[in-house]
C-alpha angles and dihedrals in degrees: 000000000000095000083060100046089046087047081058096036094056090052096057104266120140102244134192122179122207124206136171086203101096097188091050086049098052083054111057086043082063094050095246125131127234090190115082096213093049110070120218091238078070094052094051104034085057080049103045093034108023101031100237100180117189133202144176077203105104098177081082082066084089085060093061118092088191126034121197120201116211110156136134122280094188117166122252133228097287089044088245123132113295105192102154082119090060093041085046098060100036083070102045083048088050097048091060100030122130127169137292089024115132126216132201125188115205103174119118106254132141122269118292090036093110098040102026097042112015098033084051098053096043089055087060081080088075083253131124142224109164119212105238133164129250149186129235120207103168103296090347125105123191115204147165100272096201083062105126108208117186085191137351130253128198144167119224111164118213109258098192128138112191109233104005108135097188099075130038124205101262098037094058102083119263120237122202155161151182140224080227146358097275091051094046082050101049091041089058096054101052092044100048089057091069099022135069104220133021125200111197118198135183097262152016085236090056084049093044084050102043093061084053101055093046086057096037088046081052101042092045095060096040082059086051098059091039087059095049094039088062089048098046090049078061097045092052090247133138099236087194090059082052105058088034087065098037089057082063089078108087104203132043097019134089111181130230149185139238119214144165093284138295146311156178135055085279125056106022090053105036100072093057087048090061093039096048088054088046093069089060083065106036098239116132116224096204093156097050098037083050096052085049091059094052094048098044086047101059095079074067096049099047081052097049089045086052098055085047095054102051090039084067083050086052085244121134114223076221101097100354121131120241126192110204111213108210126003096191123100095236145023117287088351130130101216117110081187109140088340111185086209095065086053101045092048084054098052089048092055093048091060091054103266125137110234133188122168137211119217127158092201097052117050079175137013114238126214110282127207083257105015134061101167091151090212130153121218115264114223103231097231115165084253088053100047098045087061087069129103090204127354108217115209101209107146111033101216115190092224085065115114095217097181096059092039082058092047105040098033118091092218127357120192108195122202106173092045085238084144081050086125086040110123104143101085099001102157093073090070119093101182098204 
């Protein structure tokens, strides 16, 4: 959310975030960030220019004339859809709602989610948004004129990629939808004011879709090159040459990249979101679900390579002690979210290693939904590498210095090829 409300607040609207999160809260009312990528000099300069204002208060709900939904959509134990933060929400939004606001949920979820469970809940309010269908030319929405609306609804999902420094958030195209024509509409008009593009389609359940399409695209041919990159270990082939080659056709192929399994609150939760509302209508997701197993497997896979490896050394996993290079999802980012690592490092534990882990961007690592390890990071100094048995490269930072790592580790088993220009003491590297 506070991208979004930082993408408002710089073209001139008057913004305020909510969040039930106190100590996020206090933050942002000192003008600090509690996103790595976002300075601080950006938080205060939208509070001191552009008057972002931010609350754990949501009776001010009933000021807004637009409420944006960004909350999380996680999976539960049973990796089914866990929507009680949307739920959540939706209540704390209907028990403030009034009439002619309009309300966006931006949140990931499977198709129905806007019109079938937070339209439902709104509605408790005594108020009304009637489903309707409607027609898109360009910009243009045709609509039954007669339709009475007490308030709008409408679905944006969020378009962002951590760390990327290509594309900024209002420059990525902004897809969208309504429950009806007036909310589409609506819709349209506040978000053409901050973004660049807008891409206005027939329903909140297309733009629910269409989120879910761009993350399952992503998370299938991952799987893909997961998959080859296990077979080519066999066959004695360096997956990443490979790819490299492959990309050189320019037309037909979009590269991408194995690894030792997936993260985010994206890509590794999407695809269940869509299969388990597949089953409403009968329909089996084989490919997707499929593509699920390979990438939720490979954790198991990066363990199983270690104890190979040091097997080969005449060194039991049993005891030995393993440096984790990166806990966070993602490159030069600071979000611990599905991380394979964490589940890696506890696979590893289970089995009887000793793990430690290096990250810049966690001193310490903080209690997850499904992981309390209560580590700090190590600094990977040449005397600290050389006490490991194996140095695992999970996570390719950018502030790694891969070719002392190389040179002062005993092994390194590198999942990411972030020693791919490595030649001095090559032979230490397993790319797994």
């Amino acid at each position: 959310g506070l991208p979004l409300a930082l993408s408002f607040a710089r073209v001139g609207y008057k913004v305020t975030g909510f969040d039930i999160d106190s100590e996020k809260v206090e933050k942002l009312q000192r003008r600090e960030t509690y996103i790595r990528h976002i300075p601080s000099s950006v938080i205060a300069e939208a509070i001191v220019k552009c008057d972002l204002r931010v609350t754990d208060d949501f009776r001010r709900l009933r000021d807004m004339d637009a409420i944006l939904v960004c909350v999380p959509t996680p999976l539960d134990e049973h990796r089914e859809p866990d929507l009680s933060y949307v739920r959540n929400t939706a209540e704390s939004i209907c028990a403030a709602l009034r009439p002619n606001q309009l309300i966006i949920l931006e949140s990931t979820t499977y198709p129905g989610t806007t019109d079938e469970v937070v339209l439902r809940i709104l509605e408790k309010s005594g108020l009304r948004c009637p489903v309707a269908p409607y027609t898109v030319k360009g910009s243009k929405v045709d609509y039954d004129k007669e339709l009475q609306a007490d308030f709008l609804l409408a679905f944006s999902p969020e378009r962002e990629d951590p760390g990327n420094k290509d594309f900024k958030p209002h420059q990525i195209p902004k897809v969208m939808g309504g429950v009806n024509g007036p909310s589409a509409l609506a819709a349209h008009l506040l978000y053409s004011q901050a973004f660049a593009k807008i891409v206005l389609v027939s329903s909140t359940r297309a733009a629910e879709m269409t989120k879910l399409l761009e993350n399952i695209y992503r998370a299938v041919n991952i799987a893909l090159v997961n998959e080859l990159k296990c077979l080519c270990m066999r066959m004695g082939i360096d997956i990443w040459e490979v790819i490299e080659a492959a990309k050189t056709k320019p037309f037909g192929f979009t590269p991408f990249y194995p690894g030792p399994g997936l993260g985010g609150h994206c890509i590794p939760i999407d695809p269940f979101y869509l299969t388990w509302k597949a089953r409403e209508y009968d329909f089996p997701t084989r490919f997707i679900e499929l593509a699920g197993e390979v990438n939720t497997a490979m954790p198991e896979f990066v363990v199983s390579s270690v104890a190979e490896v040091l097997n080969r050394r005449k060194r039991c996993l049993q005891d030995a002690r393993i440096l984790i290079l990166g806990v966070a999802y993602k490159k030069d980012v600071d979000d611990l979210r599905e991380s394979p690592s964490l589940r890696i490092m506890q696979l590893l534990q289970a089995r009887g290693a000793r793990v430690d882990y290096s990250d810049p961007y966690f001193p310490t690592l903080p209690k997850t939904r499904h992981y309390n390890f209560g580590f700090s990071s190590v600094e990977p100094t040449p005397q600290n590498l050389a006490k490991y048995d194996a140095v695992l490269i999970a996570t390719a930072h950018s502030a790694f210095d891969y070719r002392a790592i190389v040179r002062h580790a005993r092994l390194v088993i590198d999942t990411r090829n972030a020693t791919r220009d490595m030649t001095e003491h090559r032979e230490k590297i397993v790319l797994c």
